[in-house]
NUVEXVO-537943 format. One line per field, with one value per residue (C-alpha): x negated, y, z; residue in three letters; residue number from 1. Coordinates in nm, 4 decimals, decimal comma, always signed. Last residue first. Layout:
N
X [X	...]
Y [Y	...]
Z [Z	...]
code [ALA	...]
pos [NUM	...]
This chain:
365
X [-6,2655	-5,9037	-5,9518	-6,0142	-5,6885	-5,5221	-5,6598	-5,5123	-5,6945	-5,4633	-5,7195	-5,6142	-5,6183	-5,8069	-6,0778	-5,8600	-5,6741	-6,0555	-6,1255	-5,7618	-5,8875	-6,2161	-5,9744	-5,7928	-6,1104	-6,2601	-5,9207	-5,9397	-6,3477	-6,2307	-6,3647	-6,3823	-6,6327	-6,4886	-6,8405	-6,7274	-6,8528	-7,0338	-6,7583	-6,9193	-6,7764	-6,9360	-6,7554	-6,8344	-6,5897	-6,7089	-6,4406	-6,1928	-6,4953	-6,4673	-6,1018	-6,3108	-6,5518	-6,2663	-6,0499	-6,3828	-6,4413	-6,1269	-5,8283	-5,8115	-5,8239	-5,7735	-5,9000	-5,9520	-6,3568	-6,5204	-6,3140	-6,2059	-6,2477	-6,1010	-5,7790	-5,6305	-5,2460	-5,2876	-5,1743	-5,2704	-5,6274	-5,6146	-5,5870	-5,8829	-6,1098	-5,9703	-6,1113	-6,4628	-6,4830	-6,4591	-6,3573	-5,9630	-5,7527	-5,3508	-5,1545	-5,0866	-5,2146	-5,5292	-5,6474	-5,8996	-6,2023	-6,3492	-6,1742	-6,3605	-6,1431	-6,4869	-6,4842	-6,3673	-6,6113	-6,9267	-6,8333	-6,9703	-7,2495	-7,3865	-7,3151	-7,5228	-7,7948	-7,7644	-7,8780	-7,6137	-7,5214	-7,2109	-7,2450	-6,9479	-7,0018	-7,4084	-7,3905	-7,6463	-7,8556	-8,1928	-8,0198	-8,2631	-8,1809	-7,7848	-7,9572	-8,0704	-7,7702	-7,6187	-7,9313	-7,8723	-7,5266	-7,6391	-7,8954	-7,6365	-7,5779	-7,6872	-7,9639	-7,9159	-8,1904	-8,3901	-8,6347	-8,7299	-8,3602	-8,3598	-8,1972	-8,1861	-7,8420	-7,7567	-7,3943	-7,3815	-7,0335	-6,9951	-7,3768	-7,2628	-7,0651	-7,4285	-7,5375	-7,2400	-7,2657	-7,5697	-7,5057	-7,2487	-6,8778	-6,7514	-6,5625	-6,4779	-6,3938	-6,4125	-6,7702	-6,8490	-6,8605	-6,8200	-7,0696	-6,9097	-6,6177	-6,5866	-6,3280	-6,5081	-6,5206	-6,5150	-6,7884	-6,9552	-7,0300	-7,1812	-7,4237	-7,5156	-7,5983	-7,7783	-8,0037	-8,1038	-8,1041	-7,8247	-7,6275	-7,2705	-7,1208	-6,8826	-6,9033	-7,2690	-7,3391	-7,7028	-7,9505	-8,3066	-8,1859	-8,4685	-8,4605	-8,8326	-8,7571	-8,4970	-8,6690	-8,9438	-8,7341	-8,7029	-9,0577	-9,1156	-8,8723	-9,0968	-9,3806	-9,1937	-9,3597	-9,2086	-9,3300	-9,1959	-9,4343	-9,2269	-9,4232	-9,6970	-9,4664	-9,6626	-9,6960	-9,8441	-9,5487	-9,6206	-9,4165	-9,5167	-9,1999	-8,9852	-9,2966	-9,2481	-8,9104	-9,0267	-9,3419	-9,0166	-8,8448	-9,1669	-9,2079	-8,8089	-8,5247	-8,5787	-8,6089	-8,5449	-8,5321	-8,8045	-9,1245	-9,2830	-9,0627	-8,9632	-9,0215	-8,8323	-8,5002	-8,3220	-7,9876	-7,9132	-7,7207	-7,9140	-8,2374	-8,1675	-8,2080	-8,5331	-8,6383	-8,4653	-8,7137	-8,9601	-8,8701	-8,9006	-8,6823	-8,3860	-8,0159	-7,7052	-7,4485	-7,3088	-7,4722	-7,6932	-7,9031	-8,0337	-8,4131	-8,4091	-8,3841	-8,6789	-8,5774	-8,3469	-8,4761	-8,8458	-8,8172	-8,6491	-8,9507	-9,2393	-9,0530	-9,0566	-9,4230	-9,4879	-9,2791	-8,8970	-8,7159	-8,3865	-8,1627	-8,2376	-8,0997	-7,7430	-7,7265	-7,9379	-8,1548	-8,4382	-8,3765	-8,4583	-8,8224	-8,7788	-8,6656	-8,9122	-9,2043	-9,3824	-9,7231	-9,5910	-9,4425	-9,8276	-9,7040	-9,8825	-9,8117	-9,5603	-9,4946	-9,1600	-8,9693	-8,7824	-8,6334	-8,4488	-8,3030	-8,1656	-7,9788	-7,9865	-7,6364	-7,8127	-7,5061	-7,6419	-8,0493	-8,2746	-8,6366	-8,9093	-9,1745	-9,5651	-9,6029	-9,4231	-9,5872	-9,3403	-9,3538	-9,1974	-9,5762	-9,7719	-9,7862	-9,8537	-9,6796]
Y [-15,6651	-15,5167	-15,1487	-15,3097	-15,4942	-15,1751	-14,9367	-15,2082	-15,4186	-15,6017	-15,8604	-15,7912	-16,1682	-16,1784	-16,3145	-16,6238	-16,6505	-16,6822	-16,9423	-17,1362	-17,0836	-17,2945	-17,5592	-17,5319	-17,5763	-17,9037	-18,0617	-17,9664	-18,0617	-18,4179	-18,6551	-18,4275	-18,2561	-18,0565	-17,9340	-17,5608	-17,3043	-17,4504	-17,6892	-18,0165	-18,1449	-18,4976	-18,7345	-19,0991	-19,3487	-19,5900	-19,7515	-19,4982	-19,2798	-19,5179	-19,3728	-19,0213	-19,1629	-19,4212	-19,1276	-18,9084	-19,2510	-19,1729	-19,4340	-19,5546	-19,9283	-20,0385	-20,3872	-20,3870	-20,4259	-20,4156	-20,0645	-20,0576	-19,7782	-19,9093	-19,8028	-19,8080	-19,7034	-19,6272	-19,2572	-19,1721	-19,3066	-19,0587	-18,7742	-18,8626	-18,9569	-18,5509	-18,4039	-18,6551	-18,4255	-18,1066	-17,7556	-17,9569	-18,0219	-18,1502	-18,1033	-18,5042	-18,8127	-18,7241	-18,5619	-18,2375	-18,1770	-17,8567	-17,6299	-17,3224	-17,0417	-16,8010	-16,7514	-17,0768	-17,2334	-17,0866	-17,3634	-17,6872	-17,4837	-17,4156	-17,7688	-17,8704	-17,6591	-17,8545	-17,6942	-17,4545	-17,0945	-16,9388	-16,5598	-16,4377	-16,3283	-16,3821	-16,7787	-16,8733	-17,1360	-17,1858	-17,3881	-17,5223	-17,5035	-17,6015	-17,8936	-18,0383	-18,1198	-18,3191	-18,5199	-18,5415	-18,6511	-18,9723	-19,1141	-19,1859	-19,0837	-18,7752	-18,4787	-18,0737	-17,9387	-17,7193	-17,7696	-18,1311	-18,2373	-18,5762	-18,8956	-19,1395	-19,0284	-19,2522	-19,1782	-19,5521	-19,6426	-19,4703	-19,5562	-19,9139	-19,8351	-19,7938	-20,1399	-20,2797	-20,1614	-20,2621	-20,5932	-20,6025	-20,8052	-20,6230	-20,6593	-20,4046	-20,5442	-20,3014	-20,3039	-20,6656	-20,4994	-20,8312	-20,9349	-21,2599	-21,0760	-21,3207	-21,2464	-21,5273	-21,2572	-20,9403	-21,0812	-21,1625	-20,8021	-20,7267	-21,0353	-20,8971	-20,5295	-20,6689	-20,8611	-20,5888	-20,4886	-20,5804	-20,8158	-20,8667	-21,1010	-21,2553	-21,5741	-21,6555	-21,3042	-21,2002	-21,0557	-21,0051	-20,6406	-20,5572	-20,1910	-20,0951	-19,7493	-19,8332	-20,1348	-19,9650	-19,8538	-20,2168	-20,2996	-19,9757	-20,0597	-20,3944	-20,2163	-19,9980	-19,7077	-19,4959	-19,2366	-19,1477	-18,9799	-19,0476	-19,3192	-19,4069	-19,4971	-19,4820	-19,6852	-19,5302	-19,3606	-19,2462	-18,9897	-19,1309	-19,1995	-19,3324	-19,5397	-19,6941	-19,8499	-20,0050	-20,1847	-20,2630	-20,4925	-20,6567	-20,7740	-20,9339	-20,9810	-20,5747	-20,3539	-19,9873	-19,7951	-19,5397	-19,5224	-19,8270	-19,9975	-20,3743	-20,7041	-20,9591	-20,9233	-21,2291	-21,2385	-21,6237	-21,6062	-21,3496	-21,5338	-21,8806	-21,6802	-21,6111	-21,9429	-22,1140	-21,8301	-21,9834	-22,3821	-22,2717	-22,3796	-22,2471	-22,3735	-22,1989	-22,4293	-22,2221	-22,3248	-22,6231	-22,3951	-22,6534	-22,6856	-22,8828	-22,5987	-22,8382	-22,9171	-22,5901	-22,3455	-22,3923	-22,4191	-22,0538	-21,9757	-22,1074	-21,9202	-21,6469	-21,6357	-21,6704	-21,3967	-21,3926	-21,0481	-21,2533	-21,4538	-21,3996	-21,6481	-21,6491	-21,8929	-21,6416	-21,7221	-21,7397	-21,4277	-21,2661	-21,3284	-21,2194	-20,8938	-20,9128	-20,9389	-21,2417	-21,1552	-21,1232	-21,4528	-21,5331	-21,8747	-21,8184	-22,1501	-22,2285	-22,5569	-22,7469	-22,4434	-22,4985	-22,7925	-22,6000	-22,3371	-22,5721	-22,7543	-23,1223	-23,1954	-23,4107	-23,4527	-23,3227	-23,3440	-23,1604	-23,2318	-23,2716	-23,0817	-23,0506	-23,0053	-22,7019	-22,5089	-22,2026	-21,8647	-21,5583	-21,5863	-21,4788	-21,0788	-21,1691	-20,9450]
Z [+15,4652	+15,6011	+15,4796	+15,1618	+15,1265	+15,2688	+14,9639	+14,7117	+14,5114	+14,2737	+14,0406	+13,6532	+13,4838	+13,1768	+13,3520	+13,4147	+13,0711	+12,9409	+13,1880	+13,0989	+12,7450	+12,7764	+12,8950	+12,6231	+12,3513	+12,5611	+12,4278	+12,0954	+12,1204	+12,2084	+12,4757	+12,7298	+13,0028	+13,2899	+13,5317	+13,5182	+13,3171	+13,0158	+12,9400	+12,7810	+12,4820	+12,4444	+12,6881	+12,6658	+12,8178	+12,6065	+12,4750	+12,4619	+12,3124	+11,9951	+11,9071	+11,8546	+11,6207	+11,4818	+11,4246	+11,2424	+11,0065	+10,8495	+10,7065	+11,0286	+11,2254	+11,5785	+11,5849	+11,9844	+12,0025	+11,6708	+11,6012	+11,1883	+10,9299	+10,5855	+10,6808	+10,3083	+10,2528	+9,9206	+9,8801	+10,2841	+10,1908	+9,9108	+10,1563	+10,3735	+10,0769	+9,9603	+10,3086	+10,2796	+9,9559	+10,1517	+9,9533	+9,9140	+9,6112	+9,6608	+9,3415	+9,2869	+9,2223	+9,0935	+9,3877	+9,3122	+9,4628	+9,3595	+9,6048	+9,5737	+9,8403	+9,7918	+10,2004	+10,3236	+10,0189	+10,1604	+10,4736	+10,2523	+10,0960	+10,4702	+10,5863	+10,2810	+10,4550	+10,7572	+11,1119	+11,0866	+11,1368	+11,1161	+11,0865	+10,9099	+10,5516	+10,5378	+10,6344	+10,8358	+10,7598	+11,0752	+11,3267	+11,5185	+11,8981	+11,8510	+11,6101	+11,9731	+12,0897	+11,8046	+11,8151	+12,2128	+12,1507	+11,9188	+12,1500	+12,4163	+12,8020	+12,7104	+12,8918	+12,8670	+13,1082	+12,8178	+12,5145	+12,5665	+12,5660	+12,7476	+12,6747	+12,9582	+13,0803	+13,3561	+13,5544	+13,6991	+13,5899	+13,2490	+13,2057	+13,2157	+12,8743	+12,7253	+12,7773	+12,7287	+12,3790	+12,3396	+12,4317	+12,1905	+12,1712	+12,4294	+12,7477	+12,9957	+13,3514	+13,5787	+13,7574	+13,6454	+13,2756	+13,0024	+12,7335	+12,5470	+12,3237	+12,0895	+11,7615	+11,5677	+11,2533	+11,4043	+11,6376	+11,3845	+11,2658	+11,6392	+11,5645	+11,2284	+11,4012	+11,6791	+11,4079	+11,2426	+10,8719	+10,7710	+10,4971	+10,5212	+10,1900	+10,3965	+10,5917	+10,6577	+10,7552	+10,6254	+10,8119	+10,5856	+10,4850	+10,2956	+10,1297	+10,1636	+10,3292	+10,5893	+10,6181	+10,7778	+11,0620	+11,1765	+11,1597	+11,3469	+11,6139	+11,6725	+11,7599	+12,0298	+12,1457	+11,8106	+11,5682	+11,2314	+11,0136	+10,6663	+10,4835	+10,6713	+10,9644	+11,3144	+11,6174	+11,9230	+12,0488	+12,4172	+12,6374	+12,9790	+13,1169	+12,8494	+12,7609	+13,0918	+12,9397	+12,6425	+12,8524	+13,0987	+12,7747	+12,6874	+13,0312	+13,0001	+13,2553	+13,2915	+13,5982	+13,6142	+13,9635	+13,8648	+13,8619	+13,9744	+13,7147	+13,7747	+13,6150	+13,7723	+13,6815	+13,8056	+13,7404	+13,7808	+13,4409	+13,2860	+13,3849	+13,2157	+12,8859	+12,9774	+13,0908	+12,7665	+12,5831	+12,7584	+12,6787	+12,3124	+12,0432	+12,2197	+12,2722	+12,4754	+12,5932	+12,8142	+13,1940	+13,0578	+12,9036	+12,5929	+12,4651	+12,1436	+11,8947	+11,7320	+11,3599	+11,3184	+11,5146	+11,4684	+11,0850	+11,1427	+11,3559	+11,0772	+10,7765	+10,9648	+11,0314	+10,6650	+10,5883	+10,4708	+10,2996	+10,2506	+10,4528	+10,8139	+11,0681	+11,1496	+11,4292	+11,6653	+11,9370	+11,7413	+11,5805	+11,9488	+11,8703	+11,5256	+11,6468	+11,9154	+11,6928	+11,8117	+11,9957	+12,3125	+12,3341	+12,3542	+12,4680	+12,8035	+13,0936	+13,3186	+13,5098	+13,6409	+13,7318	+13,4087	+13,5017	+13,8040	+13,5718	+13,3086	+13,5777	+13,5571	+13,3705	+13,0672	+12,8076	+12,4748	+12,6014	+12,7290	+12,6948	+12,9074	+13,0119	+13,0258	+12,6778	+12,6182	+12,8840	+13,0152	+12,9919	+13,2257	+13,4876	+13,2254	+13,3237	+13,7006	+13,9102]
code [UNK	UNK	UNK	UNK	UNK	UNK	UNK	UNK	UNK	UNK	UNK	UNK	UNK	UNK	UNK	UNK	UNK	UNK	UNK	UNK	UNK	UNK	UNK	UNK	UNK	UNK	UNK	UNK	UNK	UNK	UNK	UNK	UNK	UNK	UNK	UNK	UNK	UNK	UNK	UNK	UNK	UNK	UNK	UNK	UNK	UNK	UNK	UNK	UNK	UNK	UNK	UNK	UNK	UNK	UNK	UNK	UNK	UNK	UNK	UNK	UNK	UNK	UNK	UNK	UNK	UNK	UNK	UNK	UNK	UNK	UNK	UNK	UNK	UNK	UNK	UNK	UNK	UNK	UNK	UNK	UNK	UNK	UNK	UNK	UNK	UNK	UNK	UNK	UNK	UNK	UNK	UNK	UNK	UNK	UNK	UNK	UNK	UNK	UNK	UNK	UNK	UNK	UNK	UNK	UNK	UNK	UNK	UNK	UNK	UNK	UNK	UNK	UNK	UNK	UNK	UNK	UNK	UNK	UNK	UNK	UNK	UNK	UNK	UNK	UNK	UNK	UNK	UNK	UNK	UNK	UNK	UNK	UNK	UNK	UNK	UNK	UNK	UNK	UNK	UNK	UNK	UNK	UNK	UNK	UNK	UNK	UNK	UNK	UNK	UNK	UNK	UNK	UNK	UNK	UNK	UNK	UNK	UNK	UNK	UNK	UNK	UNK	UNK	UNK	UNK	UNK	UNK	UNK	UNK	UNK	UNK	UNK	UNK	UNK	UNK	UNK	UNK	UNK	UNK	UNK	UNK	UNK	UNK	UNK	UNK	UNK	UNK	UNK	UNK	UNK	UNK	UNK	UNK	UNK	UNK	UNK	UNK	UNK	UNK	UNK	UNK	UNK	UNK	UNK	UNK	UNK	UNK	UNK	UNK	UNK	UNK	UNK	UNK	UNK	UNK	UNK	UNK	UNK	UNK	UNK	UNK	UNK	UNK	UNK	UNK	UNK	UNK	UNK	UNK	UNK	UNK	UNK	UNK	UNK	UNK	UNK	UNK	UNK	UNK	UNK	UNK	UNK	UNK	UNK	UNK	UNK	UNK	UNK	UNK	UNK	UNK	UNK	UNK	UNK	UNK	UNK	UNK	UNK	UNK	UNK	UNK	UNK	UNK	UNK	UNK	UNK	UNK	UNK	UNK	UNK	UNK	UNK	UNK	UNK	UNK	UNK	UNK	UNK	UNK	UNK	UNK	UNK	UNK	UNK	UNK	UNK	UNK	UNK	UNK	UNK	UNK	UNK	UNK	UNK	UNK	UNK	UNK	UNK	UNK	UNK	UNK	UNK	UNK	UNK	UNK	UNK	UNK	UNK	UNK	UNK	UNK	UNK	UNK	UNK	UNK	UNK	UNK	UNK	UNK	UNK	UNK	UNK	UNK	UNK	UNK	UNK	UNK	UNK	UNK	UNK	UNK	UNK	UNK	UNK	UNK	UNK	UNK	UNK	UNK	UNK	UNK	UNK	UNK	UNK	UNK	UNK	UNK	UNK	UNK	UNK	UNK	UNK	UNK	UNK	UNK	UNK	UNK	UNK	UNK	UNK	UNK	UNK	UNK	UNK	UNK]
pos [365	364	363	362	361	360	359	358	357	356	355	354	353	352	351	350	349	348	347	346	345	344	343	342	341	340	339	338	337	336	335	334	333	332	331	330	329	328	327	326	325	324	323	322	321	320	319	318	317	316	315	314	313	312	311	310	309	308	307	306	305	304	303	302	301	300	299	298	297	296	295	294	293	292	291	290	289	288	287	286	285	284	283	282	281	280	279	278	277	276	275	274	273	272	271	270	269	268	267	266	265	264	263	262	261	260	259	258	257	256	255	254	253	252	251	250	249	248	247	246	245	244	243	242	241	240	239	238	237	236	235	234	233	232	231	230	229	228	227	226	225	224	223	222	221	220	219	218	217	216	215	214	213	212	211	210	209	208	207	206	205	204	203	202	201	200	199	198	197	196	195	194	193	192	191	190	189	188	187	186	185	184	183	182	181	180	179	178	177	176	175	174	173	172	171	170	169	168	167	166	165	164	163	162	161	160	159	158	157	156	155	154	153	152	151	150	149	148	147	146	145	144	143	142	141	140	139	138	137	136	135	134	133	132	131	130	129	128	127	126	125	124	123	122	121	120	119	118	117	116	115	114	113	112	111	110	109	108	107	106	105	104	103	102	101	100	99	98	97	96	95	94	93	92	91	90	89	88	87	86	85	84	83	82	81	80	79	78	77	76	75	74	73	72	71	70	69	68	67	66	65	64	63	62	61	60	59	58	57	56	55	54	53	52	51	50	49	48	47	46	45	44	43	42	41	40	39	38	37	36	35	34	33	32	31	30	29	28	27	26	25	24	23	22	21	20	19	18	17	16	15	14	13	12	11	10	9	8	7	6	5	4	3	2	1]
């Protein structure tokens, strides 16, 4: 398929305008040409969809799109309301409502709205991360990943909330963060429902439905549905601090310090309300949240709120139907270890049980 065929020439078509109802879709099929989309960043090229545009941390280029979005955002979808500066990026945008994904994997059964999106995919398949951060060695096959990773070293959050003091470093994450404050939940399951204010998030609930698990332990057959189990997973191969009293290991030498303290019975953080001291500090932020009453944890999709970040971690799963504790005897998963732990026990209780074999029993085989 030809690689220009998602843009469209700006000078060949007309505008829309506040109360035109021609289809978007069918203007745009008036003529196509290359905008090198390509060549914009696809964080900023997804900025210019955004009504929050960055605040800090501007470039040149930047500077040019955010001019772009608010003197010529003249391009309107007439099926939401949506507005571009570009009359490709209205073509894109027009292609979630008709669902056309025209850019499809030869591998696999992937297709993506978006070229850019599909050269992200393939490099699942062929292992590649070309781009490289000076500073630490991380490695990535997505340019614009390493301009977001590199603000994790520089500091610049350039995506600020108009209505609180917010600031982030991606875009995804400032439009989730609205979300809490318009209460929109635009991105909605067709299989049953689910809404959500993230496309990412829908994006991963999906796997719920179609059993995907794109991450992939390179040292055995384990594989996750999200980024964050397969971290977890692979630690269990590295674990090199082991603790001399019982034999815990860990893959976190703080972890290590942390469980010392069940043997020596330190507790160096101390309440000052009352008697209560704890070996975990997050332990004693747990306790004083039950002095003052704060929840400061809060779910973006139902409002549930905690005073610890290990509820909302486990309240989350509700959401996404993930399933991390994975019995390694039968195919039960759960979304809690407590619960993963009784079924374990039911196996135990099972090879615990004697088996009567009586002389007639084996006459009979």
């Amino acid at each position: 398929m030809d690689e220009r065929s998602d843009d469209v020439a700006m000078d060949d078509l007309s505008t829309v305008h506040p109360g035109d109802k021609t289809s978007s879709i069918k203007k745009l099929d008036m003529g196509r040409h290359d905008n090198n989309e390509r060549d914009i960043p696809r964080e900023e090229r997804v900025g210019i969809e955004s009504d929050h545009p960055p605040a800090q941390g501007r470039t040149e280029q930047t500077d040019r799109l955010a001019a772009k979005r608010t003197v010529d955002s003249r391009f309107e979808c007439t099926e939401c309301g949506y507005r571009a500066a570009f009359r490709s990026h209205l073509l894109i945008h027009a292609r979630k409502h008709a669902g056309d994904k025209p850019y499809k994997c030869d591998q696999c059964d992937y297709s993506a709205t978006q070229k850019g999106n599909l050269d992200r995919h393939m490099a699942k398949h062929t292992g590649e991360k070309p781009y490289m951060c000076g500073e630490c060695g991380y490695r990535t096959a997505d340019r614009s990943a390493l301009t977001v990773h590199m603000r994790t070293h520089t500091g610049v959050k350039p995506y600020k909330c108009d209505q609180c003091d917010y600031f982030t470093t991606r875009k995804s994450n400032l439009d989730r963060h609205m979300a809490k404050h318009t209460g929109e939940k635009p991105y909605m399951c067709g299989e049953c429902g689910y809404r959500t204010a993230g496309h990412t998030t829908l994006t991963r609930h999906m796997r719920t439905h179609t059993g995907e698990k794109p991450y992939k332990c390179d040292q055995c057959e384990y594989s996750a549905a999200m980024k964050g189990n397969l971290d977890q997973h692979m630690a269990k191969h590295n674990k090199p601090y082991m603790c001399g009293e019982c034999g815990y290991r860990t893959a976190i030498r703080s972890n290590l310090s942390v469980h010392m303290r069940t043997h020596t019975g330190q507790k160096f953080n101390k309440c000052d309300q009352c008697d209560y001291s704890t070996a975990q500090k997050s332990h004693l932020d747990d306790h004083i949240a039950r002095h003052n009453g704060e929840k400061p944890f809060m779910c973006g999709e139902c409002g549930y709120r905690t005073a610890r970040k290990s509820d909302l971690s486990r309240h989350m799963r509700t959401h996404t139907g993930e399933k991390p504790y994975k019995c390694d005897q039968c195919a039960y998963s759960a979304a809690r270890k407590g619960h993963l732990d009784r079924h374990i026990a039911k196996h135990i209780v099972e090879l615990k049980t004697p088996i009567n074999v009586t002389s007639a029993s084996i006459m009979l085989q």
